[in-house]
C-alpha positions in Angstrom: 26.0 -126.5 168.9 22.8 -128.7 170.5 20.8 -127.4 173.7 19.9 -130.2 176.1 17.4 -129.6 179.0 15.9 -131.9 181.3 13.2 -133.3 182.0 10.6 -135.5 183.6 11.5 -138.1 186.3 13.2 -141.4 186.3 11.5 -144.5 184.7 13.6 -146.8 183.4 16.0 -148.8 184.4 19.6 -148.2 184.9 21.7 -148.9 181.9 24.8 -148.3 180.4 27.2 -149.8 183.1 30.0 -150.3 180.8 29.7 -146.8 178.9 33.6 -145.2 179.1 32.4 -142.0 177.9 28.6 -139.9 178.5 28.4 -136.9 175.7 26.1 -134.5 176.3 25.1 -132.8 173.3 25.6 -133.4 169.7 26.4 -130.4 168.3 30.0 -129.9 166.8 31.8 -130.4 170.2 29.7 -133.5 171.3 29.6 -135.1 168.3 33.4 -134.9 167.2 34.6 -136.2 170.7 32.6 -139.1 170.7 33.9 -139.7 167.1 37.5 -139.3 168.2 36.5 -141.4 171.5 35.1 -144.0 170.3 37.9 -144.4 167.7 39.9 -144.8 170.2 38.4 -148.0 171.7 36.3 -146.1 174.6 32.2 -147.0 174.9 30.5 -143.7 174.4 26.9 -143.0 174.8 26.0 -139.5 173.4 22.7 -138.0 174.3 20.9 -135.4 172.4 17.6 -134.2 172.6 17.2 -132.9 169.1 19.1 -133.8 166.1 22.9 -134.4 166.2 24.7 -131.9 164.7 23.1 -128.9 166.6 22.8 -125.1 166.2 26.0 -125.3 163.6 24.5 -127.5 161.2 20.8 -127.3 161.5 20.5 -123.7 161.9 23.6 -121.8 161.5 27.2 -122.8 160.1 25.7 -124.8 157.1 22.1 -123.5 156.1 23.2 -119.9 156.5 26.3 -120.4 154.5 24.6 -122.1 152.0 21.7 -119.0 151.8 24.9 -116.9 151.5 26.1 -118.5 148.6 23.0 -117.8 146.7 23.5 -114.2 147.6 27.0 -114.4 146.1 25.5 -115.9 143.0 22.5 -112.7 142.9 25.3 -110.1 143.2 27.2 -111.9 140.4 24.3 -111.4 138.1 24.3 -107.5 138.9 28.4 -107.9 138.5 27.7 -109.1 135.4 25.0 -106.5 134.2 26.9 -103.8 135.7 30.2 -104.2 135.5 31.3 -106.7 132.5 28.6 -106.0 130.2 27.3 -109.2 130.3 23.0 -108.1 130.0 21.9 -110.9 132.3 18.9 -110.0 134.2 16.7 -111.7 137.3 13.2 -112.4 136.8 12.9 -113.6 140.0 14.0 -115.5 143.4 11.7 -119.4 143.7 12.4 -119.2 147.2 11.3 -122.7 147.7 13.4 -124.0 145.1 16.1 -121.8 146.8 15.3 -123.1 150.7 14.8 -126.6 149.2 18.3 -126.9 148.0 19.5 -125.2 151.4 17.7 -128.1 153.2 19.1 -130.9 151.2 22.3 -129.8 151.9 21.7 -129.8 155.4 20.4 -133.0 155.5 22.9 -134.8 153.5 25.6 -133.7 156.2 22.9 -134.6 158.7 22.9 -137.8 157.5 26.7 -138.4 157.0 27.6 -137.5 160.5 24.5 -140.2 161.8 26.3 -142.6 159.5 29.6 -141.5 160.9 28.2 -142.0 164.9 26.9 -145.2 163.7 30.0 -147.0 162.3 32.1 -145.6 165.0 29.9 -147.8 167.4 28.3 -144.1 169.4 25.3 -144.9 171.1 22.9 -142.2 170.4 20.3 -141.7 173.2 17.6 -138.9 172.0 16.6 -137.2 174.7 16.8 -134.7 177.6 20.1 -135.0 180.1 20.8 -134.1 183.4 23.6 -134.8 186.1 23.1 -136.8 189.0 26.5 -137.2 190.6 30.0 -136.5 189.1 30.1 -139.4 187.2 26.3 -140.7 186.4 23.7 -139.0 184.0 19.9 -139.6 183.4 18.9 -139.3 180.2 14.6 -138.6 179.6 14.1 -141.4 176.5 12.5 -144.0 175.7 15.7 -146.0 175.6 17.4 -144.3 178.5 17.6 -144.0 182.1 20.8 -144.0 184.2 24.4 -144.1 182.8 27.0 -144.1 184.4 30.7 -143.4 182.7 33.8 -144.9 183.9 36.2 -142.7 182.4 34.2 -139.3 182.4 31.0 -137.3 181.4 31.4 -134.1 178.5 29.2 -131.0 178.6 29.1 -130.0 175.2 25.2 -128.3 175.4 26.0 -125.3 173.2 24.1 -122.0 173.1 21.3 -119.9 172.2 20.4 -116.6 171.2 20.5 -113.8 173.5 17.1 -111.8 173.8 16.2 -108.7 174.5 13.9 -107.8 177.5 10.1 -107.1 175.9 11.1 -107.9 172.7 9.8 -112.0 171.8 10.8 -113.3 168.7 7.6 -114.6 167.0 9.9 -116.5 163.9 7.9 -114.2 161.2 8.1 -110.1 162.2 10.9 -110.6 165.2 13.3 -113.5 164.9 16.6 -114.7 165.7 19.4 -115.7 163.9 18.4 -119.3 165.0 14.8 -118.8 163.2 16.1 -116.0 160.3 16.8 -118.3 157.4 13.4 -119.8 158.4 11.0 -117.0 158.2 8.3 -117.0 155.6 9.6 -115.5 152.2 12.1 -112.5 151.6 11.1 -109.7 153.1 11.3 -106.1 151.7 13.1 -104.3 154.2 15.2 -105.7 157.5 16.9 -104.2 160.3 19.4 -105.7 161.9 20.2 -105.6 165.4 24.1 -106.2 166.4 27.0 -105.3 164.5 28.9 -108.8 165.2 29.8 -112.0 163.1 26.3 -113.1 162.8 24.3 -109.5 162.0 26.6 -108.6 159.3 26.3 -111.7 157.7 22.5 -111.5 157.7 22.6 -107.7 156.4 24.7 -108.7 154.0 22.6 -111.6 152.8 19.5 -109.7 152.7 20.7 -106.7 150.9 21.9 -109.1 148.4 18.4 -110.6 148.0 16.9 -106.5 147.3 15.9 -106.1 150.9 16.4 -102.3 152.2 19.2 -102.9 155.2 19.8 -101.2 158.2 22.6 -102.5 160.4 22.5 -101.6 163.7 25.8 -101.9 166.1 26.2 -100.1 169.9 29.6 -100.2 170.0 31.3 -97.6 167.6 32.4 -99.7 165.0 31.3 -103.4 163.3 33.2 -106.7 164.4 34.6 -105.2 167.5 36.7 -107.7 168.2 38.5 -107.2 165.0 41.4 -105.2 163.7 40.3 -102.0 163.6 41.2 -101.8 159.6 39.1 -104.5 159.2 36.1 -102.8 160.8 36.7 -99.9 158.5 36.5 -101.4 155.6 34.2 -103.5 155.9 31.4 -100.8 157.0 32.7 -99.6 153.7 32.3 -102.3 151.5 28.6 -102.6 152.5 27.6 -99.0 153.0 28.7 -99.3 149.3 26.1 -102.1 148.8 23.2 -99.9 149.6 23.4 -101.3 154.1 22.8 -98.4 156.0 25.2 -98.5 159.1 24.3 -97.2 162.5 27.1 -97.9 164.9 27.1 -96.2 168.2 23.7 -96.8 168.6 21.3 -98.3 170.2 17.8 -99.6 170.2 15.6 -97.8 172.7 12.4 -98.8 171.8 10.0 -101.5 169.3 6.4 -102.0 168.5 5.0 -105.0 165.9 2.9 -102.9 163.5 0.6 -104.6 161.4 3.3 -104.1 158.6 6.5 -105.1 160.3 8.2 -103.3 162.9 8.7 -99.7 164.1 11.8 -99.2 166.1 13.6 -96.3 167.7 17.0 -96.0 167.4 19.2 -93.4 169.3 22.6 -92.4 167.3 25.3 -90.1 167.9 23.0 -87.9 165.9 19.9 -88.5 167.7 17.3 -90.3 167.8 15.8 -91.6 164.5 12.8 -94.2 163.7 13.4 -97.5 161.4 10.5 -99.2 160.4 11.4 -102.4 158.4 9.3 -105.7 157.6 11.3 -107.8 160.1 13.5 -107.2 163.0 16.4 -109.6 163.3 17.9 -109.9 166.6 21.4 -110.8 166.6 23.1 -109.5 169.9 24.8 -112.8 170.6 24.4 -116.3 172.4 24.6 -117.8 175.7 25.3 -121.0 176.9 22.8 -123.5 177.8 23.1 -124.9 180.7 19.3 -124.5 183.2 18.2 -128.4 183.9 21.6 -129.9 183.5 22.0 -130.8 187.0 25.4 -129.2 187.5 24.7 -128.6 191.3 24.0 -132.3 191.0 27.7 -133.4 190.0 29.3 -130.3 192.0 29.7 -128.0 189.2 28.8 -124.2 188.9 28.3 -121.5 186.3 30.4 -118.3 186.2 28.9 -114.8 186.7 28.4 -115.2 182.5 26.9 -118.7 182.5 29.7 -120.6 181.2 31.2 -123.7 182.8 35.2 -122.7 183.2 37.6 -125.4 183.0 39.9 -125.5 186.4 42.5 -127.0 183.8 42.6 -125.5 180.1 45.1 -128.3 179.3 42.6 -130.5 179.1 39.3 -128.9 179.4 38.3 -130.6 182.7 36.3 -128.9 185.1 37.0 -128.7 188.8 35.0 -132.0 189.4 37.7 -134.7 188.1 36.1 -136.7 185.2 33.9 -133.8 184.0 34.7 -132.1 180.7 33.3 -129.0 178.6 33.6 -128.2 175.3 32.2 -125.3 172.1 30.2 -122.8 173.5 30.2 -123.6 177.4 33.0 -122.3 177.7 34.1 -119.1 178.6 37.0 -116.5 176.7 39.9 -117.4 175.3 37.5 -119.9 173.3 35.9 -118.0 170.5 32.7 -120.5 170.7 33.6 -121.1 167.0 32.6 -124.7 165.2 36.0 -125.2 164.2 37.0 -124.7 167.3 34.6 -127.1 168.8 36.0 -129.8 166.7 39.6 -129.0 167.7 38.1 -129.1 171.5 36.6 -132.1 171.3 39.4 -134.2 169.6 41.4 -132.8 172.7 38.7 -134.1 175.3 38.4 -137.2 173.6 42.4 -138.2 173.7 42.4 -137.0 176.9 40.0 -139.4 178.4 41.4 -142.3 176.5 45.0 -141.4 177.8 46.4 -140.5 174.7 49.0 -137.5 174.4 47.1 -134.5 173.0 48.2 -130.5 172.8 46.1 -128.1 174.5 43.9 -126.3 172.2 46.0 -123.0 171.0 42.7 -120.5 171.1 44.9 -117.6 170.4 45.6 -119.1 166.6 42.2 -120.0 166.1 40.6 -118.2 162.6 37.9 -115.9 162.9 35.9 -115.3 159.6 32.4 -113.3 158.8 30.6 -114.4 155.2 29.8 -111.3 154.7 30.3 -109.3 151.3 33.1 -108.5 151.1 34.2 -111.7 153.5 36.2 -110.6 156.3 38.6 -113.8 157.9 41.7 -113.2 160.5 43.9 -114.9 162.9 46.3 -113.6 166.0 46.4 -110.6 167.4 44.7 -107.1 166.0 47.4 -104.0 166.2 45.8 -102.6 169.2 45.9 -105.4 170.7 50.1 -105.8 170.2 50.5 -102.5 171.2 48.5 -103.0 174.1 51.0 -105.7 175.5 53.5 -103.1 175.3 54.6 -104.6 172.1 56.8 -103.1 169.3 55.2 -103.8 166.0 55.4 -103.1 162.1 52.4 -103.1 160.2 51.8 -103.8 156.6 48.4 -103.0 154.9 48.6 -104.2 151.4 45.2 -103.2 149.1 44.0 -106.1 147.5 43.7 -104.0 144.3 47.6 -104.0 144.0 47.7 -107.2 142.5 46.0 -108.3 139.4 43.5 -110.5 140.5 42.1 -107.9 143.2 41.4 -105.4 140.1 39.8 -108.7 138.3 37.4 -108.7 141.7 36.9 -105.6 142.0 35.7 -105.6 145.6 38.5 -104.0 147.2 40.0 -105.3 150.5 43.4 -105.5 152.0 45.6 -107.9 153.5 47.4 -106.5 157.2 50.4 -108.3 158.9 51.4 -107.3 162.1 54.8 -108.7 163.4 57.2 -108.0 166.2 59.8 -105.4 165.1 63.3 -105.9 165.5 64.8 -103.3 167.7 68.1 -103.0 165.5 67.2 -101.2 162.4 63.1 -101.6 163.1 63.2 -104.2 160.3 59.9 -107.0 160.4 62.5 -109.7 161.7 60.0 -110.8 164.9 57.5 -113.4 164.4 54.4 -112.7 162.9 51.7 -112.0 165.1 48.3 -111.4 163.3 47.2 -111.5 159.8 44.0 -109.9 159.0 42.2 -109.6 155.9 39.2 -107.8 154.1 38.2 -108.6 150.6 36.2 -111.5 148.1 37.0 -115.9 149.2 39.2 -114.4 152.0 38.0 -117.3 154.2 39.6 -119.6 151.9 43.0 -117.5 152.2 43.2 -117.7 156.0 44.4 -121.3 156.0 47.9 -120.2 155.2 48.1 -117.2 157.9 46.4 -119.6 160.8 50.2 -121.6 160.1 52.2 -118.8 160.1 51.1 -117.3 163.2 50.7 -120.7 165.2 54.5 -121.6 164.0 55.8 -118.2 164.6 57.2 -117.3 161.0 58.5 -114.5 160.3 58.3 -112.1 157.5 61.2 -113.8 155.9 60.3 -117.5 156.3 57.1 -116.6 154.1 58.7 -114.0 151.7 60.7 -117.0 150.2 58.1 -119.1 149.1 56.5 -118.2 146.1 52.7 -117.5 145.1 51.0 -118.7 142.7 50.1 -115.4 139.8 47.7 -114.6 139.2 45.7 -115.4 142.7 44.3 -113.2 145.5 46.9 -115.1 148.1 49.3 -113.5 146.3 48.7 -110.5 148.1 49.2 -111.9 150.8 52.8 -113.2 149.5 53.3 -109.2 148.6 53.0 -107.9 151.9 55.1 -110.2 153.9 58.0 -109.9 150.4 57.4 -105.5 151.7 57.9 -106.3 155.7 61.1 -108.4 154.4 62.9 -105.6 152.6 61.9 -107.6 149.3 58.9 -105.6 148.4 58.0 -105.5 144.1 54.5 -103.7 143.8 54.1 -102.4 147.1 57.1 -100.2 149.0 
């Protein structure tokens, strides 16, 4: 999602008096609730300093998943060689031609959601926004000045990386995950700082394009948030690629060298020095919200910088009128595109009066592009059991069905449901599904219902998947916690 700062002083005139709707920020939130707004009949003005679309399409979601698909393609060339006997080899990577391709394809979307603003009647101001009361904005531009919104204003300013003291990105030897996919050429050797979503997707990518990897994670195991399972194999999916993994470590100390970087890393075995080409920082994000004016409109940032709703029903702040939405918001929202949209359809119905269900966060899916892809949705086992919940637990290999061996990637698929206390039999509703393995973020689609409509084990078992697939694993492990099992017991 977009970052918006302010700037410079008032010089034009006040405008906008019959705007319904201010957005500020056109990243994923801002742009898809004045979509849904303005569909809706509403005025909306939507101000954004850079390019609509934000972090998600211009320097994350998109161009990184589209880097990541060549990576899949490279490893399918090794597959081939390796594997199926197929003697393919790579001459080379054209790195422009490969960033050339990555950049039409973020343009293309770039343009189709200008079109989209621009049909749906969205008045796009570009430039820097700030609040000046609790229901007017000033935006820095040419064609701005003061707005004022009848029905309400929506902070949708997004985030940006987290850095570490002393330790500058330079966008060529240190960079973010904001600058990564931008750096000059491939590099020979990265290290990777932060064991989330985002650092295990860039290892991954990396080691796929013949860098040397190191991966390193402080707490003691990757994707911390995730099921535990998950974490494990993952780390051994890509320990298997060649990514060395350091978890339970930190980084203690760094120096540019004229080569790349020499960094210090303590372990649980001690301390050890990395020295790669690049460091890539990837320790997380925080919201953006210096020179929005919140003090200005009444409004305040938690201890953590985000702007908390008073009511989550509707994503208004304490200041009537005001809304947030994506990455300004704190816990349970996972600060997740996808979740941005869902957010901002919410906001958008709400200001135009139309019914609309709170965003469920608890069913939103979580997925890392990694290799193997990791994708999930619910509750992890721990986390069950830490309610005080009584749970059965399926984990079904991937390689137990046919197309799994095909693949050859490993994986599982792990359902966690409530246990019924007569005869400890899966009869409870499901709670989490969590999965490990090759396309699983094209699987997740099916679990993300079952949890959010509380099926149980049964409801799923009696609908039949389609052989031979990868989902029907999934089928297979909900058939075992049903008492129907075939290839698993």
């Amino acid at each position: 999602m977009s970052d918006m700062n302010s700037g410079g002083t008032r010089t034009g005139a006040a405008r906008g008096g019959g705007t319904d709707v201010i957005v500020i920020g056109g990243g994923t939130g801002g742009y898809s609730t004045a979509l849904r707004a303005a569909s809706l009949g509403l005025r909306v003005v939507l101000a954004e300093r850079d390019l609509v679309g934000g972090t998600c399409l211009h320097r994350g979601c998109i161009p990184s998943k589209a880097m990541l698909h060549a990576a899949e393609l490279m490893d399918g060339i090794a597959e081939a060689r390796e594997r199926w006997g197929v003697k393919a080899t790579l001459d080379s990577v054209d790195w422009g031609a490969l960033t050339a391709t990555r950049d039409d394809i973020v343009t293309r979307n770039h343009r189709g959601v200008e079109g989209h603003l621009e049909r749906a009647g969205v008045r796009v101001v570009r430039g820097s926004a700030r609040l000046t009361g609790p229901r007017s904005v000033y935006v820095e531009a040419p064609d701005g000045g003061e707005f004022t919104a009848r029905r309400g204003i929506v902070l949708a300013t997004g985030s940006r990386p987290r850095l570490l003291p002393g330790l500058a990105p330079d966008g060529r030897t240190v960079v973010t995950s904001d600058d990564a996919l931008f750096a000059p050429g491939l590099p020979d050797s990265v290290l990777v700082l932060g064991g989330g979503a985002i650092g295990v997707e860039y290892a991954s990518f990396h080691r796929s394009m013949g860098a040397r990897v190191t991966l390193v994670e402080a707490a003691g195991r990757l994707l911390p948030l995730e099921d535990e399972d998950v974490s494990r194999h993952l780390a051994r999916g890509l320990k298997k690629r060649g990514i060395t993994v350091r978890t339970d470590s930190t980084l203690t100390g760094a120096e540019v060298t004229g080569s790349g970087v020499r960094a210090t890393v303590r372990t649980r075995g001690g301390e050890e020095t990395v020295e790669a080409e690049r460091l890539l920082v990837a320790v997380g994000r925080v919201p953006v919200t210096d020179g929005l004016g919140l003090a200005a409109a009444g409004l305040a940032t938690d201890a953590r910088g985000f702007v908390p709703p008073a009511d989550w029903s509707r994503l208004e702040t304490a200041v009537p009128g005001i809304h947030v939405v994506g990455d300004l918001l704190p816990p349970p929202s996972p600060g997740l595109a996808h979740a941005s949209f869902a957010e901002g359809l919410l906001v958008a119905e709400t200001l135009a009066g139309v019914p609309s269900r709170p965003v469920d966060h608890a069913t939103v899916p979580r997925v890392t592009y990694s290799s193997p892809q990791t994708a999930s949705v619910g509750l992890t086992e721990a986390e069950a059991r830490a309610r005080g919940l009584e749970v059965r637990v399926n984990t079904m290999p991937l390689t137990a069905v046919a197309k799994g061996m095909v693949h050859g990637q490993g994986g599982i698929v792990k359902v966690v449901a409530a246990a019924d206390g007569a005869g400890g039999e899966a009869t409870g509703a499901v709670l989490g599904v969590h999965l490990v393995g090759p396309h699983v973020s094209e699987m997740i689609a099916e679990s993300q219902l079952i949890v959010a409509w509380d099926a149980e084990p049964s409801d799923v078992a009696q609908h039949i998947h389609a052989h031979p697939t990868l989902s029907e694993a999934v089928g297979e492990a909900f058939l075992t916690l049903a008492g129907r099992g075939l290839h698993q017991h």
